[in-house]
C-alpha positions in Angstrom: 146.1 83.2 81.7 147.4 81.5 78.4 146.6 78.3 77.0 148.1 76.9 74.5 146.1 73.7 73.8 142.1 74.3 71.7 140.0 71.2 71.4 140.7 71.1 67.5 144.3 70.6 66.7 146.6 70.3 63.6 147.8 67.1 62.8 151.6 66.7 62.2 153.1 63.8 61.8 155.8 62.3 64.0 157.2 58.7 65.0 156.7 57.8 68.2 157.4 54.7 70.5 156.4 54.3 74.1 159.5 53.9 76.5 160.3 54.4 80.4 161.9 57.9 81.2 164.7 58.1 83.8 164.5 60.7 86.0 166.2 59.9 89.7 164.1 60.6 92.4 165.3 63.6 94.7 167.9 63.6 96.8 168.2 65.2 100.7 169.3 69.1 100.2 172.4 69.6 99.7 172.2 66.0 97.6 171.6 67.2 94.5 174.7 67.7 91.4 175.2 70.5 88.4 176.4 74.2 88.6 172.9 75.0 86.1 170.5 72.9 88.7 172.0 74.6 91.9 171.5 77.8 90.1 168.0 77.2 89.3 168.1 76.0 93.4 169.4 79.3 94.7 168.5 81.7 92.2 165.8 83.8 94.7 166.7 85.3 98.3 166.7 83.5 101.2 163.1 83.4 102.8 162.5 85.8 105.8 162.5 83.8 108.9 158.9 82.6 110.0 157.9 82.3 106.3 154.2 81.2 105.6 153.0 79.1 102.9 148.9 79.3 102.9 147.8 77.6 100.4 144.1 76.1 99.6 146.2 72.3 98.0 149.5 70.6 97.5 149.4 72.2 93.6 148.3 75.7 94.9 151.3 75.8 97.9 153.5 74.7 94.8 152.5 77.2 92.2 152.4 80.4 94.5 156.2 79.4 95.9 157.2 78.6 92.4 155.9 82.1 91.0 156.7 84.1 93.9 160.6 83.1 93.9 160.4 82.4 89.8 161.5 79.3 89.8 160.4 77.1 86.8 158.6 74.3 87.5 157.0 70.5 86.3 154.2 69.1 88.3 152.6 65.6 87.6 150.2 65.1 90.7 147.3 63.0 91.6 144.0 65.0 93.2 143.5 62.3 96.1 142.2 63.6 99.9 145.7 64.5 100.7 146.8 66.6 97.8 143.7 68.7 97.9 143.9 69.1 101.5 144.9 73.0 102.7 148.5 73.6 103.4 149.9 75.7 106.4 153.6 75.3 107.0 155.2 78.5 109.2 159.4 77.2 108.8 162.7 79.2 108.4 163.6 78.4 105.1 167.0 79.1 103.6 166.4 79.0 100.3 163.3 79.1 97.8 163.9 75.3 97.3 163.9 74.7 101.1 160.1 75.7 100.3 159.2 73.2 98.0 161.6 70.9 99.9 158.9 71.6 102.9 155.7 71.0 100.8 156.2 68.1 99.3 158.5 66.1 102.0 154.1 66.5 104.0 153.6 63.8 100.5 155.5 60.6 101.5 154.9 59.2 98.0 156.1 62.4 96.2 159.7 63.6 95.4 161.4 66.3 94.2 164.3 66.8 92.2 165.6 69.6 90.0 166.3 69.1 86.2 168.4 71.1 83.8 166.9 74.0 85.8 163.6 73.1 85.8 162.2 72.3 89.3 159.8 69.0 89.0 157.6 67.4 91.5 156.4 63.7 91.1 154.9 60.8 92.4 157.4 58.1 93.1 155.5 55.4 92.0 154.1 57.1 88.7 157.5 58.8 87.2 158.7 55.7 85.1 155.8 54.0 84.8 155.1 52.8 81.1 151.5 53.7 81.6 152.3 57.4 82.2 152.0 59.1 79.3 154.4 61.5 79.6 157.2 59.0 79.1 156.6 58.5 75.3 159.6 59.3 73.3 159.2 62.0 70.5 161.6 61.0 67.4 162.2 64.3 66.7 160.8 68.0 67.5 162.5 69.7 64.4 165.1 72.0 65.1 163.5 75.6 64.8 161.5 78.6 66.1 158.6 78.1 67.4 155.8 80.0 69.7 154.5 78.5 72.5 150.7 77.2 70.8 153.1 75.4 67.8 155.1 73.4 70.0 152.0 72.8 72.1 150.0 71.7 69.6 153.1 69.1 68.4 153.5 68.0 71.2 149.7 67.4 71.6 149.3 65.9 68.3 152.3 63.5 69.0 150.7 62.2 72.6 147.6 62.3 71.1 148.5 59.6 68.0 150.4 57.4 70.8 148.2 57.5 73.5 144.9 57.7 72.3 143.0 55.6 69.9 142.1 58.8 67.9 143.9 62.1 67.6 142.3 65.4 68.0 140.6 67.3 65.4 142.0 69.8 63.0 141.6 73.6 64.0 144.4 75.9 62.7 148.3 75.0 62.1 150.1 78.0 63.2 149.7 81.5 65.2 149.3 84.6 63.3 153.0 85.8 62.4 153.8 88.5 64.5 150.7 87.3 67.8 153.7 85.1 69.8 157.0 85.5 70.6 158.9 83.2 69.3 161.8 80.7 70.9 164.1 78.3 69.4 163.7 74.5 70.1 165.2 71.4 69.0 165.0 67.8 70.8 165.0 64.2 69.1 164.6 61.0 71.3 163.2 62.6 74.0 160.3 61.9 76.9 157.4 64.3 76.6 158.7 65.9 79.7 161.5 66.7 78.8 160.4 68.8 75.6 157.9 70.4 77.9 160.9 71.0 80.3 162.6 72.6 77.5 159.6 74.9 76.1 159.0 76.2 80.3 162.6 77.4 80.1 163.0 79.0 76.8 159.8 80.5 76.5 157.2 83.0 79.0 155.3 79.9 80.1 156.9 78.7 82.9 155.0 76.2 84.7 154.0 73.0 83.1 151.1 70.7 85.4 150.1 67.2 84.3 147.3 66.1 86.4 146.4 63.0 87.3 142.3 61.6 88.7 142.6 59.4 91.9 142.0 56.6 90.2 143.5 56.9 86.4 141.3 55.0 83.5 143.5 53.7 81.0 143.4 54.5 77.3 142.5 51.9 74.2 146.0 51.7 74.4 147.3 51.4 77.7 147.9 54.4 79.1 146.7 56.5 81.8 144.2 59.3 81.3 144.7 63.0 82.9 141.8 65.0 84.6 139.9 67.0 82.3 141.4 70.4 82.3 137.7 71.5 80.4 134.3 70.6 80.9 133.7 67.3 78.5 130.4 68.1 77.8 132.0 71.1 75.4 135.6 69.3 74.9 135.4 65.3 74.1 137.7 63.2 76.2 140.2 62.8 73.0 140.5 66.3 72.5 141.3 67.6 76.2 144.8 68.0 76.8 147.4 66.2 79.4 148.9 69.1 80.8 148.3 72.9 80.9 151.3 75.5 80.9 151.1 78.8 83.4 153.0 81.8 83.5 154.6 82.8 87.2 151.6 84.2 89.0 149.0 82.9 86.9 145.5 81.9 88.6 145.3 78.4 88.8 142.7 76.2 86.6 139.8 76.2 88.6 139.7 72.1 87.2 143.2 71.6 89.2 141.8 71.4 92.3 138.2 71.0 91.8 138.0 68.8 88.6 134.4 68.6 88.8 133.6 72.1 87.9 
């Protein structure tokens, strides 16, 4: 498994202002707009009938139908009871999407919708929230090639100056030439999700999970706080990251669905 983010970053600067992102929530199948998103939508084989999903949580059942049909995908989730309970759901599906359709139409409060491609789960009550911090606006993510730990660590910086009352330390600046391949990117005005959108489908990472504690502290500056993806006694709460990027068929974070460990 890759990971992008390392508890010492580089700082680069960048102007940011906190505003609302607009995504619409999802739409009853055969709802949904755009030759690209019902692409991404039918891209896999229909499911054989009596498909089973068997998954230990709501992130798991998401992850192994998003890897095993390669869809790309954006989770921002809460770990609550429900979303860490088992999933079981035996259905004839049509498509892939009928799948995720399935898992998380058994979450009232979540939706679905797809985006430029990209797949993304939500909670309805979160997604344009001021508070969630994945709807700060990055000015601009200069037009250029990056690898995958570059535009992570931007992207990190950026959230971090915004977000958090201090931004993370200083570690390196760039990957070794040659160590990443490397994909072109360019975004200016933007939410945060959407340049994570962006990176999942131009680059090999293609999951991107945000994941929320049941009940969210709020930073210095207003803004919810994401579950520890390491252990803060090694990484300081200021230096952990606010989502984690996984390739299809990655093992999930053992901190996704038992953030205690």
């Amino acid at each position: 498994m890759c990971r992008a983010l390392i508890d010492m970053r580089s700082l680069i600067p960048v102007l940011l202002v906190a505003a609302l992102a607009t995504p619409v929530l999802a739409q009853p199948p055969g709802g949904r707009k755009g030759s690209d998103d019902a692409t991404a939508r039918d891209r896999a084989a229909s499911l054989p009938a009596g498909s089973l999903i068997n998954a230990s949580s709501f992130i798991d059942a998401l992850l192994k139908t998003a890897s095993r049909f390669q869809l790309p995908l954006a989770v921002e989730w809460v770990q609550s009871p429900d979303t860490l309970k088992s999933v079981r759901l035996a259905t004839n599906f049509a498509t892939p999407t009928d799948a995720i359709e399935a898992i998380v139409s058994s979450h009232t409060d979540y939706a679905w919708q797809v985006e430029n491609g990209v797949v993304h789960v939500f909670p309805k009550a979160m997604v344009d929230d001021p508070r969630n911090p994945l709807n700060v606006i990055v000015s601009q993510v200069p037009d250029r090639s990056w690898t995958v730990r570059d535009a992570d660590n931007f992207l990190f910086q950026s959230i971090g100056q915004a977000v958090r009352s201090t931004g993370p330390k200083v570690l390196s600046v760039s990957s070794p030439a040659g160590s990443e391949p490397q994909f072109h990117l360019a975004a200016g005005n933007a939410p945060v999700r959407e340049v994570l959108n962006r990176i999942i489908m131009a680059s090999k990472m293609k999951i991107w999970v945000a994941t929320f504690p049941g009940k969210a502290p709020l930073t210095v500056k207003g803004f919810w706080e994401t579950t520890p993806m390491y252990d803060p006694k090694g990484v300081k709460p200021e230096d952990q990251p606010f989502w984690i990027f996984l390739r299809w068929g990655d093992v999930p974070w053992k901190r996704l669905e038992s953030p205690d460990r």
